[in-house]
ZAMAR-538351 format. One record per residue: residue in three letters; x, y, z of N, C-alpha, C in turn. Coordinates in steps of 0.2 Angstrom, whole numbers. Last residue first. Layout:
ROGU   aa   n_xx   n_yy   n_zz  ca_xx  ca_yy  ca_zz   c_xx   c_yy   c_zz
ROGU  ALA      X      Y      Z      X      Y      Z      X      Y      Z
...
end
This chain:
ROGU   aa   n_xx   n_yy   n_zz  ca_xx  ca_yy  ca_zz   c_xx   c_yy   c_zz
ROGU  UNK    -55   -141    -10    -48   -142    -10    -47   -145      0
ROGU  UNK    -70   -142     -7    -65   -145    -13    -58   -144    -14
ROGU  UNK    -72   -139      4    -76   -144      1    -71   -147     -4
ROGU  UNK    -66   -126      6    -64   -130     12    -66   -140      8
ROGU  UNK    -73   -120     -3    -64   -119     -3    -63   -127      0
ROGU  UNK    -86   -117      1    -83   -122     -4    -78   -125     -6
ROGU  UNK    -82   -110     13    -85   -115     14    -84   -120      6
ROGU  UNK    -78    -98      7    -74   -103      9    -77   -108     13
ROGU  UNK    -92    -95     -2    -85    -96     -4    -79    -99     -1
ROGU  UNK    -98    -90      9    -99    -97      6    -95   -101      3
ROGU  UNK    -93    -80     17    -95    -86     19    -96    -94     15
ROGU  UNK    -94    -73      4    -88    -74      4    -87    -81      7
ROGU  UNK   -108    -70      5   -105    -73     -2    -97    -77     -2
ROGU  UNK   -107    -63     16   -111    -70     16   -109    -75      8
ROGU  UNK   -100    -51     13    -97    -56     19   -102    -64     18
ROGU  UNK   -112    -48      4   -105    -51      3   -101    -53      7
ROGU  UNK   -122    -43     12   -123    -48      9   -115    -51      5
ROGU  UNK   -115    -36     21   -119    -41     21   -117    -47     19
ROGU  UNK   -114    -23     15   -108    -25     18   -110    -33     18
ROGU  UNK   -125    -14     11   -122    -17      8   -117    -21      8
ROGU  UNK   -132    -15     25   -134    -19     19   -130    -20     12
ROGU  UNK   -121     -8     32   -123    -14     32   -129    -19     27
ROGU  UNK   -126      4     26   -119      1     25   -120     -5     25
ROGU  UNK   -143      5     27   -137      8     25   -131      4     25
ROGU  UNK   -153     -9     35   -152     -1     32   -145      0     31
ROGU  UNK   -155    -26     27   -151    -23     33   -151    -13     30
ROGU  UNK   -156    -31     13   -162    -27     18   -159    -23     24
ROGU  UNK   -147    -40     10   -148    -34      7   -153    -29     11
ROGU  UNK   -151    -50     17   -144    -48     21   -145    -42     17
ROGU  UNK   -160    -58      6   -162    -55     14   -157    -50     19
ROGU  UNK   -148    -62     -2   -155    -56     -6   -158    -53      3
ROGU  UNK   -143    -73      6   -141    -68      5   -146    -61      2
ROGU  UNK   -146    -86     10   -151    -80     14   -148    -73      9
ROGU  UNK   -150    -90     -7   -153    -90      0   -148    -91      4
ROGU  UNK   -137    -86    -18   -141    -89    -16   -143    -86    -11
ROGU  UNK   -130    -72    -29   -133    -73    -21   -140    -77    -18
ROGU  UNK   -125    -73    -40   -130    -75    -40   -135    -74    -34
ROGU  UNK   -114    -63    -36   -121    -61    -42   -124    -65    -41
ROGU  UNK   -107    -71    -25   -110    -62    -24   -114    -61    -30
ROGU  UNK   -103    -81    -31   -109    -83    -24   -111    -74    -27
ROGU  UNK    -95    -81    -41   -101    -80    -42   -104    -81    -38
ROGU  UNK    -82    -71    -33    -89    -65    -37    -94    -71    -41
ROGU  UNK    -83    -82    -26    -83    -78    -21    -88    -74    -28
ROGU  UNK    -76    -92    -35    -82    -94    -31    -84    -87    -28
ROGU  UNK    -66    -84    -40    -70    -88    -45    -78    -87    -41
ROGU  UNK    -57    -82    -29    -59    -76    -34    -66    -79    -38
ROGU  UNK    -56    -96    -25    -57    -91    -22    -64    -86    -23
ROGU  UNK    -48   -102    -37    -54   -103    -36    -57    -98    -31
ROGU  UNK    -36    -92    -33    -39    -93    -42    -48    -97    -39
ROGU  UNK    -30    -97    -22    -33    -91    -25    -37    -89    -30
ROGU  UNK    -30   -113    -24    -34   -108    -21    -37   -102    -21
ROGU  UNK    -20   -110    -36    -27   -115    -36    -31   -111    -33
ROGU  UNK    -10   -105    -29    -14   -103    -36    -20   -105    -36
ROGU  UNK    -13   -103    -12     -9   -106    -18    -14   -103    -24
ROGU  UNK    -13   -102      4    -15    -99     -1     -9   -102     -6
ROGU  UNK    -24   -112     16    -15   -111     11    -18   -107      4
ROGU  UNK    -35    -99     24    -33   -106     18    -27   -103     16
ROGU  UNK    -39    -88     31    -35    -94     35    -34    -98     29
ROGU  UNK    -51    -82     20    -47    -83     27    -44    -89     30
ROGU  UNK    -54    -83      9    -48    -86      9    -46    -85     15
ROGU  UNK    -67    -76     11    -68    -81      6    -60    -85      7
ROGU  UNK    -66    -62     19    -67    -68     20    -68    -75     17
ROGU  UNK    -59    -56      6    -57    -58     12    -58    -63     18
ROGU  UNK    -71    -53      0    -65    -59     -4    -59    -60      2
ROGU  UNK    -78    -46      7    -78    -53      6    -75    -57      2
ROGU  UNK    -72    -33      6    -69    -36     13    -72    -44     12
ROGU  UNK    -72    -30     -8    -63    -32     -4    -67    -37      3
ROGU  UNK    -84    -26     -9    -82    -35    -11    -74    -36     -8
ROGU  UNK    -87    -16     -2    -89    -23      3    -85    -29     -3
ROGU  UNK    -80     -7     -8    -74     -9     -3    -79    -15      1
ROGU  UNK    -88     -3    -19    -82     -9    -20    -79    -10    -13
ROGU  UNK    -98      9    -24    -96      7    -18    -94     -1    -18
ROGU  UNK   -103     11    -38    -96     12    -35    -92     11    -31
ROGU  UNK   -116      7    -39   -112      2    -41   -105      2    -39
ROGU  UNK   -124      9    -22   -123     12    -27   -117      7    -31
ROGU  UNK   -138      3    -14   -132      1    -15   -127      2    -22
ROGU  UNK   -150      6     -2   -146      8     -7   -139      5     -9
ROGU  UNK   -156      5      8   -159     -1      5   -154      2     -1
ROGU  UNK   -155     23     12   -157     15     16   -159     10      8
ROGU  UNK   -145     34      5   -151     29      7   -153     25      9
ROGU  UNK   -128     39      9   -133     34      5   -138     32      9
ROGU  UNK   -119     49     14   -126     48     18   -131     44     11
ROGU  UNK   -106     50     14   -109     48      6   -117     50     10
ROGU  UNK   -102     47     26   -101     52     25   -106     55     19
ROGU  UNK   -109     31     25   -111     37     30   -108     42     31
ROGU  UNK    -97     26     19   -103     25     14   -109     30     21
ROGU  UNK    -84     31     26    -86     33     19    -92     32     18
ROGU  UNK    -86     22     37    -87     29     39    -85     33     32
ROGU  UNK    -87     10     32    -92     11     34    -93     20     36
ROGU  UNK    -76      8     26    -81      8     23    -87     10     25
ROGU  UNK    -66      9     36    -66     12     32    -72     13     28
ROGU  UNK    -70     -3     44    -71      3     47    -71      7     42
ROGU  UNK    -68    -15     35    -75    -13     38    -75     -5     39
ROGU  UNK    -52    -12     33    -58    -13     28    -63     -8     31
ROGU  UNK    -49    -14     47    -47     -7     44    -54     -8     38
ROGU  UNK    -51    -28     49    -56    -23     53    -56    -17     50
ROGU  UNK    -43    -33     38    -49    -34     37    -53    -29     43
ROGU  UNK    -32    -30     46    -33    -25     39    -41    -26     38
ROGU  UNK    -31    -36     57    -33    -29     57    -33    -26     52
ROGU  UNK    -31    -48     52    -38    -46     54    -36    -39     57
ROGU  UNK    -19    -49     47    -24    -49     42    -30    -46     44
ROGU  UNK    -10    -48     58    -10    -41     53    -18    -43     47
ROGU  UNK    -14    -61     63    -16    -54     67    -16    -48     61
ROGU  UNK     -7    -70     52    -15    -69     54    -16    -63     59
ROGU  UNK      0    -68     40      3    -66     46     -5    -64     48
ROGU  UNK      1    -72     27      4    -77     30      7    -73     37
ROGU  UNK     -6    -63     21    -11    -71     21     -6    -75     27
ROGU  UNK     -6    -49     15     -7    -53     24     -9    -60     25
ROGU  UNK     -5    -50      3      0    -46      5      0    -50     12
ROGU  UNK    -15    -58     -3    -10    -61     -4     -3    -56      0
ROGU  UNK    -26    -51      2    -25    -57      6    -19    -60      2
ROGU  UNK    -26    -39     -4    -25    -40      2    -22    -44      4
ROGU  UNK    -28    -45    -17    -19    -41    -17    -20    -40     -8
ROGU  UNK    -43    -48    -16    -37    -53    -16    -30    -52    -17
ROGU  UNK    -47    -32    -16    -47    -39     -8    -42    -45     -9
ROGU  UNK    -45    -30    -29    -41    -28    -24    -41    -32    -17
ROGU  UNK    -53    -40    -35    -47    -39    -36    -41    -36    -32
ROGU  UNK    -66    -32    -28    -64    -40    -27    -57    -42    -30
ROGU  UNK    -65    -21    -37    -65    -20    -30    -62    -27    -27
ROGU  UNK    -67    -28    -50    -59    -24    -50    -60    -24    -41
ROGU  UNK    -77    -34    -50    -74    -37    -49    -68    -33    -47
ROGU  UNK    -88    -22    -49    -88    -25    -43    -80    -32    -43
ROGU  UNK    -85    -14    -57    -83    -12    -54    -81    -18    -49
ROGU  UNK    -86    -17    -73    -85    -23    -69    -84    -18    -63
ROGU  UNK    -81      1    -80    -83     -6    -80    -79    -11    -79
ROGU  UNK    -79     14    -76    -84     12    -77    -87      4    -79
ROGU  UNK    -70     15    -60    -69     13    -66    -76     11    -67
ROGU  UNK    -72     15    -47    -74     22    -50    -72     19    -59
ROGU  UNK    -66      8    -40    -75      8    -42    -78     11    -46
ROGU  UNK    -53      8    -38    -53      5    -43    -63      4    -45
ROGU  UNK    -55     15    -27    -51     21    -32    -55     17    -37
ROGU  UNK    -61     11    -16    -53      9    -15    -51     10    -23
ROGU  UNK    -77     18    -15    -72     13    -21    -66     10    -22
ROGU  UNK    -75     23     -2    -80     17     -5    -78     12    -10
ROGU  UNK    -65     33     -6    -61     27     -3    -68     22      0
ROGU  UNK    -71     40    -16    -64     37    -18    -65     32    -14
ROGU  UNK    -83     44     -7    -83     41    -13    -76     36    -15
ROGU  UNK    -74     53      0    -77     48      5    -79     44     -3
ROGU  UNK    -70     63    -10    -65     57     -5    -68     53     -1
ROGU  UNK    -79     70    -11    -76     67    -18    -71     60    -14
ROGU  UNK    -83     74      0    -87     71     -2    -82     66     -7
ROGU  UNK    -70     79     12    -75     80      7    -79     74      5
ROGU  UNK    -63     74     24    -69     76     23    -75     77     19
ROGU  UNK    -50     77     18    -52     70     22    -59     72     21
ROGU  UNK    -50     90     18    -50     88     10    -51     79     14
ROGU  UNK    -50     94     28    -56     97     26    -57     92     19
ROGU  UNK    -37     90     34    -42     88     37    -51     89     34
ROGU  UNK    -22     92     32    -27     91     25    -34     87     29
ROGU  UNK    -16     92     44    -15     97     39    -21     97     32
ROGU  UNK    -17     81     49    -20     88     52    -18     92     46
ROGU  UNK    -12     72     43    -18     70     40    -22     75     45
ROGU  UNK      2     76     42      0     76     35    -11     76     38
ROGU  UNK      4     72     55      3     79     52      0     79     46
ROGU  UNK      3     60     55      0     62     60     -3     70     56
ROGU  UNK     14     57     47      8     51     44      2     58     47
ROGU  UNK     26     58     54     23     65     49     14     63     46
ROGU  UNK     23     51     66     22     55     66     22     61     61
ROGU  UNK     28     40     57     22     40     61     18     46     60
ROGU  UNK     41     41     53     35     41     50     29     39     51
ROGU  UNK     44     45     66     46     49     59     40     49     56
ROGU  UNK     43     33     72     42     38     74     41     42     69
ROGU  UNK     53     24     61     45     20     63     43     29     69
ROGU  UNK     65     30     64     63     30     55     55     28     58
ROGU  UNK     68     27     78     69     34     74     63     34     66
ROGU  UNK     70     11     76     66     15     81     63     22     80
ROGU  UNK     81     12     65     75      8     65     68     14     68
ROGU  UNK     94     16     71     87     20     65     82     18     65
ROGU  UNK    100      6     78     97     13     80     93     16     77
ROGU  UNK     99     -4     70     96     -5     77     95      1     79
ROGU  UNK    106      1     61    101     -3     59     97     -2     65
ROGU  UNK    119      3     65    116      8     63    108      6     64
ROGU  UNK    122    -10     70    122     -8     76    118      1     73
ROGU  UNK    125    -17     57    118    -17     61    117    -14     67
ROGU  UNK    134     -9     53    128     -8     49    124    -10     54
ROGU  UNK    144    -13     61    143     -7     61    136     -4     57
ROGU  UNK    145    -25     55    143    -25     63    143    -17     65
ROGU  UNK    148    -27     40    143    -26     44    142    -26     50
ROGU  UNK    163    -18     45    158    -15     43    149    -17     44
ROGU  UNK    168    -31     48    168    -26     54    165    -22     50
ROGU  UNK    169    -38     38    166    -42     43    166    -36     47
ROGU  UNK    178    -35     27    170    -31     25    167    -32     33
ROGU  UNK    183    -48     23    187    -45     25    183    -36     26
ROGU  UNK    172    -56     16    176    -58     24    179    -52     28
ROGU  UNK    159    -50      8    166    -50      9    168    -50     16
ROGU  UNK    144    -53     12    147    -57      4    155    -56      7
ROGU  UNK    143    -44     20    142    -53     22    143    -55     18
ROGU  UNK    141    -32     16    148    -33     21    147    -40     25
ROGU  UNK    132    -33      9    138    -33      4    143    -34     11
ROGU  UNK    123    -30     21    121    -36     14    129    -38     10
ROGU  UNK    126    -20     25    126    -25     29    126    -31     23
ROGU  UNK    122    -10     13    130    -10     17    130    -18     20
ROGU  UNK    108    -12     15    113    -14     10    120    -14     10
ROGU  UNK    105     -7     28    105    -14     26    107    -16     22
ROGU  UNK    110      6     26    113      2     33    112     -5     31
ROGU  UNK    101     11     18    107     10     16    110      7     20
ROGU  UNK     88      9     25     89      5     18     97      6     19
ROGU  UNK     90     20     35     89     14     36     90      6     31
ROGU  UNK     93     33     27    100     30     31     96     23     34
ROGU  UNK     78     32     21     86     31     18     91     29     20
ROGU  UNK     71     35     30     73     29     29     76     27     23
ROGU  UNK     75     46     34     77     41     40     78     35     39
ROGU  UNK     74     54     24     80     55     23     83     49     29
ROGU  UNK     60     54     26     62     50     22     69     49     19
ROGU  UNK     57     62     36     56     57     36     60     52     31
ROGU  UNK     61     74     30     65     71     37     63     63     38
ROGU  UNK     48     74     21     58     72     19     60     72     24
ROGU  UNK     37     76     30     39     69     26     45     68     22
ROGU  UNK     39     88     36     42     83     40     42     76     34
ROGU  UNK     39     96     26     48     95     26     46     90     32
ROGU  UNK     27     88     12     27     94     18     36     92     20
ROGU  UNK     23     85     -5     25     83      1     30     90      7
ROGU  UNK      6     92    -10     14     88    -12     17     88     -4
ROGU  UNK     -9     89    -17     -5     90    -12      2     89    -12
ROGU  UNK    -21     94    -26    -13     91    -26    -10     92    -22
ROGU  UNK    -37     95    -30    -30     96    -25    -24     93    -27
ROGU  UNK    -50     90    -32    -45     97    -37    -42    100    -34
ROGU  UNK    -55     82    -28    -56     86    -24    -52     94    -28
ROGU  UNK    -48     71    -33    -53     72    -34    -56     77    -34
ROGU  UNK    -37     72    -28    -36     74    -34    -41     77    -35
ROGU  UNK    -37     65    -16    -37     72    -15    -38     77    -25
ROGU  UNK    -34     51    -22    -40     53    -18    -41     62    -19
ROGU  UNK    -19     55    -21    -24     51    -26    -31     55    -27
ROGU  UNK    -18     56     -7    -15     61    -14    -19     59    -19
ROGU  UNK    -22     44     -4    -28     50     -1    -23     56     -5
ROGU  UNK    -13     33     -7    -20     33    -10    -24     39     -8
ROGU  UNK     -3     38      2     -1     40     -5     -9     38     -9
ROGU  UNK     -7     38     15     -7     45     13     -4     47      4
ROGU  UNK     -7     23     13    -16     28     15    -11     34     14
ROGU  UNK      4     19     12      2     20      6     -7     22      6
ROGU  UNK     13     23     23     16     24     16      9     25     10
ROGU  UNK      5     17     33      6     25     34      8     29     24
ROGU  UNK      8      5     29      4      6     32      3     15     31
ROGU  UNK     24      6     30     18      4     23     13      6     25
ROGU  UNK     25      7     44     29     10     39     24      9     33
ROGU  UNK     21     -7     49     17      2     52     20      6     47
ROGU  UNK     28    -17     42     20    -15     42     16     -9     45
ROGU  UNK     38    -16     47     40    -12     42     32    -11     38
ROGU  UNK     37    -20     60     38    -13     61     39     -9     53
ROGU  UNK     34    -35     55     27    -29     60     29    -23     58
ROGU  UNK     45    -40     51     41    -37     49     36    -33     50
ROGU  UNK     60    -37     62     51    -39     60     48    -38     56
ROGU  UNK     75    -39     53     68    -33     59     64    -36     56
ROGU  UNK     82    -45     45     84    -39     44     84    -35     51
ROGU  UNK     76    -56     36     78    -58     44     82    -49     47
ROGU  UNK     73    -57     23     77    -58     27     82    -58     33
ROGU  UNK     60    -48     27     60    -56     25     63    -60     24
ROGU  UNK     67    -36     27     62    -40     32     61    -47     33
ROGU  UNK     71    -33     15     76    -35     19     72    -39     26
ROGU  UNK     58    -35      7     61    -39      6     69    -41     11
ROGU  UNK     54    -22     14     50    -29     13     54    -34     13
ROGU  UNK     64    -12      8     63    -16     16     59    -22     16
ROGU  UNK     60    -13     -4     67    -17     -4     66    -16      5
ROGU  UNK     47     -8     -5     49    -14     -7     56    -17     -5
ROGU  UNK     50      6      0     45      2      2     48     -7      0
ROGU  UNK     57     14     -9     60     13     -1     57      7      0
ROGU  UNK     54     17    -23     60     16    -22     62     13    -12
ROGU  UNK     40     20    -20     42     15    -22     49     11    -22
ROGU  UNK     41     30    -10     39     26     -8     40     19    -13
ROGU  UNK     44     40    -23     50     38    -15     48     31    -14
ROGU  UNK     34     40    -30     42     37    -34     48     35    -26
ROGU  UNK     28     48    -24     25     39    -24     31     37    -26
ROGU  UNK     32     58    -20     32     55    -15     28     51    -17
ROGU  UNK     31     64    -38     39     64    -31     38     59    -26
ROGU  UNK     18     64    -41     25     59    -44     28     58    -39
ROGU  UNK     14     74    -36     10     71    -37     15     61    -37
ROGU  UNK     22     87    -41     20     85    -34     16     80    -35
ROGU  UNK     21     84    -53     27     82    -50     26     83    -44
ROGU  UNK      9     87    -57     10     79    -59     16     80    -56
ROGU  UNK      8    100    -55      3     97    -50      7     90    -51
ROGU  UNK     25    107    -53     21    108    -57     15    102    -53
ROGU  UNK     38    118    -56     35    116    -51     31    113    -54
ROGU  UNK     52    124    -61     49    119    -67     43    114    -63
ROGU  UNK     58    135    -60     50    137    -59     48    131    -64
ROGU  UNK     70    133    -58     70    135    -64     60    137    -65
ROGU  UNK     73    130    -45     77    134    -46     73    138    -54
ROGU  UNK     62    119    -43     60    127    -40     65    133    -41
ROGU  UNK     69    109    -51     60    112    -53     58    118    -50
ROGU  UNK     79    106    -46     79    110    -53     72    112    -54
ROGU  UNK     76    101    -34     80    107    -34     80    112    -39
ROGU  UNK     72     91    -37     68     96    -32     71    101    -34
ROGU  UNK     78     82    -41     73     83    -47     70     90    -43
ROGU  UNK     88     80    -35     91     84    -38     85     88    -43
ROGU  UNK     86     71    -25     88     79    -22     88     83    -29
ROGU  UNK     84     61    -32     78     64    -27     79     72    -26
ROGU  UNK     94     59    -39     90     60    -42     84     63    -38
ROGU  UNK    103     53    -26    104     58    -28     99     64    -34
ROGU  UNK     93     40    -25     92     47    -19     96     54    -22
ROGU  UNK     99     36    -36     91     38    -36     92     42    -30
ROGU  UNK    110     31    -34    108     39    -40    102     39    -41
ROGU  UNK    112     25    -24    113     32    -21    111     36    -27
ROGU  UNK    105     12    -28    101     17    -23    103     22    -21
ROGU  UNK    115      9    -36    108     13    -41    105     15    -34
ROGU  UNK    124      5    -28    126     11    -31    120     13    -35
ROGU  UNK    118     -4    -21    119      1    -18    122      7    -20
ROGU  UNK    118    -13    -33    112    -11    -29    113     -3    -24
ROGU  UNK    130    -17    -35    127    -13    -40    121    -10    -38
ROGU  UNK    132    -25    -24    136    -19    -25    131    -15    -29
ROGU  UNK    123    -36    -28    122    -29    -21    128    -24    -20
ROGU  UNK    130    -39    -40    123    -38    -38    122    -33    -31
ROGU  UNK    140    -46    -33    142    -40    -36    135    -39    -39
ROGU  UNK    137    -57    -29    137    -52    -24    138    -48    -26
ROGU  UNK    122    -66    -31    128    -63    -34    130    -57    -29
ROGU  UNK    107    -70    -27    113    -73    -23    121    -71    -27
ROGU  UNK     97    -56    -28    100    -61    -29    106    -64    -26
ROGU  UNK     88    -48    -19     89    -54    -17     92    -57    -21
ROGU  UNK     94    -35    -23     93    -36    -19     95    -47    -15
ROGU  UNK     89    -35    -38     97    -35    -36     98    -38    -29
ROGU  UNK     75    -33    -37     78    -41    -39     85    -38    -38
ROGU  UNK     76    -20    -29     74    -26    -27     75    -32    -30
ROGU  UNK     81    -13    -40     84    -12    -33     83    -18    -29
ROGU  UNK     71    -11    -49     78    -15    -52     80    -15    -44
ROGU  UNK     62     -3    -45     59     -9    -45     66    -13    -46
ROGU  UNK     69      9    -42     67      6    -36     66      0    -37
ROGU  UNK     73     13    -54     78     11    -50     74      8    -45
ROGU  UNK     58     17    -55     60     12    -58     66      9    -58
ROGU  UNK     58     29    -50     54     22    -47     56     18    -52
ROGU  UNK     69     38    -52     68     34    -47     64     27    -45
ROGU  UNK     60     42    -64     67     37    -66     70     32    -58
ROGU  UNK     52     50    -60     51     43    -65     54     38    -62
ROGU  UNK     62     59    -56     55     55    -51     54     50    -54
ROGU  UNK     67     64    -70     71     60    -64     68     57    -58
ROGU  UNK     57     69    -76     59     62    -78     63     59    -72
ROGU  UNK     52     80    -70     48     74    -69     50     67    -69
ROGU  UNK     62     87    -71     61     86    -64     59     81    -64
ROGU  UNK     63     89    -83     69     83    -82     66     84    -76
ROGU  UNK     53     97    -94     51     91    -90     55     87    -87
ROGU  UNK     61    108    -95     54    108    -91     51     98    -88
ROGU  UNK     70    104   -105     72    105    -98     66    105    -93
end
């Protein structure tokens, strides 16, 4: 019994991941089945909380579990209404956005021999975009049946109203969540984390696992050039107000610190049709320009602190799509 809080946060995220292929497929009786696995995971939300504090079955891996297993279950299946025409994408980009810097900083925070678990404005919140998901899935199943036609127009008129509400919400708990844990922002053990974008911290290849994650960037932003260059500026800044809390040495470049090879695998595919080929060449050219680092590169290491390390891979990267452009 001590562990059914856990199993039922599990079990939501992995109703989440089934939620999304039912979602898009073209069987209608699929998006029925979808809106009934999306209410026995909401109702597993309510249910895994209630048993853990009735029964003192609280614990750090369930605060820890609870509010990624949400986001799991939430995040991807707006994506995918997004991409069918649902609302912008932008607005479901300030949502993620917010969703997955305070799920990577619970992460982070571990570090720090914290757990943070989720506060009552992030269930208000997330009760917003519950009724926002459900409005679309309603909507979804009340386009498969003729006779259902007045429902969806009750869906979108729902849809239109939440939206504005749920993008506030989750703004604004984004806001509190990160006055509340201000000290634990600060620490050491998390300015390190988010040098490494977590994966630095792995003893080995760090530098490709960091460049691995720059190329999950450029495959999430490739096809919306404004959101790119504000991740890519997010990148830099991030990096830079970590690798200067860190106060690293001049001329120093610890193996952990991975967030320059994200932002020059970023520039190695900017603007290019992304395709396998490309991607795959990309990755290829970019971590060997970055070891071998032809001329001027080894010179861009010199620059003092972050910027030294930052450099010379923006220049790796340069190169990389300069060869992209050559041979594809």
């Amino acid at each position: 019994m001590k562990h059914l809080p856990n199993i039922l946060s599990l079990s939501r995220g992995v109703l989440g991941m089934i939620l999304v292929f039912l979602v898009v497929s073209a069987h209608p009786f699929a998006h029925l089945l979808g809106l009934v696995i999306f209410i026995a995971a909401g109702l597993s939300d309510y249910y895994d909380g209630k048993i853990a504090r009735r029964y003192g079955y609280v614990s750090n891996f369930g605060k820890l579990v609870d509010p990624i297993t949400d986001k799991i279950l939430i995040l991807p299946a707006l994506f995918v209404f997004s991409h069918m025409g649902y609302f912008n994408f932008f607005w479901i980009f300030l949502i993620a956005v917010r969703e997955i810097i305070v799920t990577l900083a619970r992460l982070g925070f571990m570090l720090e021999g914290e757990t943070v678990a989720a506060e009552a404005g992030g269930k208000i919140k997330l009760v917003s975009q519950i009724v926002l998901l459900s409005a679309c899935l309603v909507r979804l199943i009340a386009d498969d049946y003729e006779i259902l036609h007045w429902l969806g127009g009750l869906a979108r008129i729902v849809i239109l109203m939440s939206l504005p509400v749920t993008i506030g919400l989750t703004l604004f708990s984004g806001w509190r969540f990160y006055q509340s844990n201000q000290k634990l922002f600060s620490g050491k053990a998390f300015q390190k984390y988010v040098s490494a974008l977590g994966v630095g911290l792995i003893p080995y290849a760090p530098g490709t696992w960091g460049s691995a994650v720059g190329l999950l960037l450029v495959l999430a932003f490739s096809q919306h050039p404004v959101l790119y260059l504000l991740c890519f500026g997010a990148v830099i800044w991030a990096g830079y107000w970590a690798v200067n809390g860190l106060q690293i040495t001049e001329h120093e470049d610890p193996a952990y610190v991975v967030i320059d090879e994200a932002a020059g695998m970023m520039v190695s595919l900017a603007f290019i049709p992304l395709t396998l080929t490309s991607a795959v060449l990309g990755f290829v050219l970019f971590r060997l320009f970055d070891i071998l680092k032809p001329p001027p590169l080894k010179r861009l290491e010199r620059f003092p602190g972050y910027w030294g390390i930052l450099c010379d891979d923006l220049g790796a990267g340069l190169y990389a799509w300069v060869a992209i452009q050559i041979l594809i």
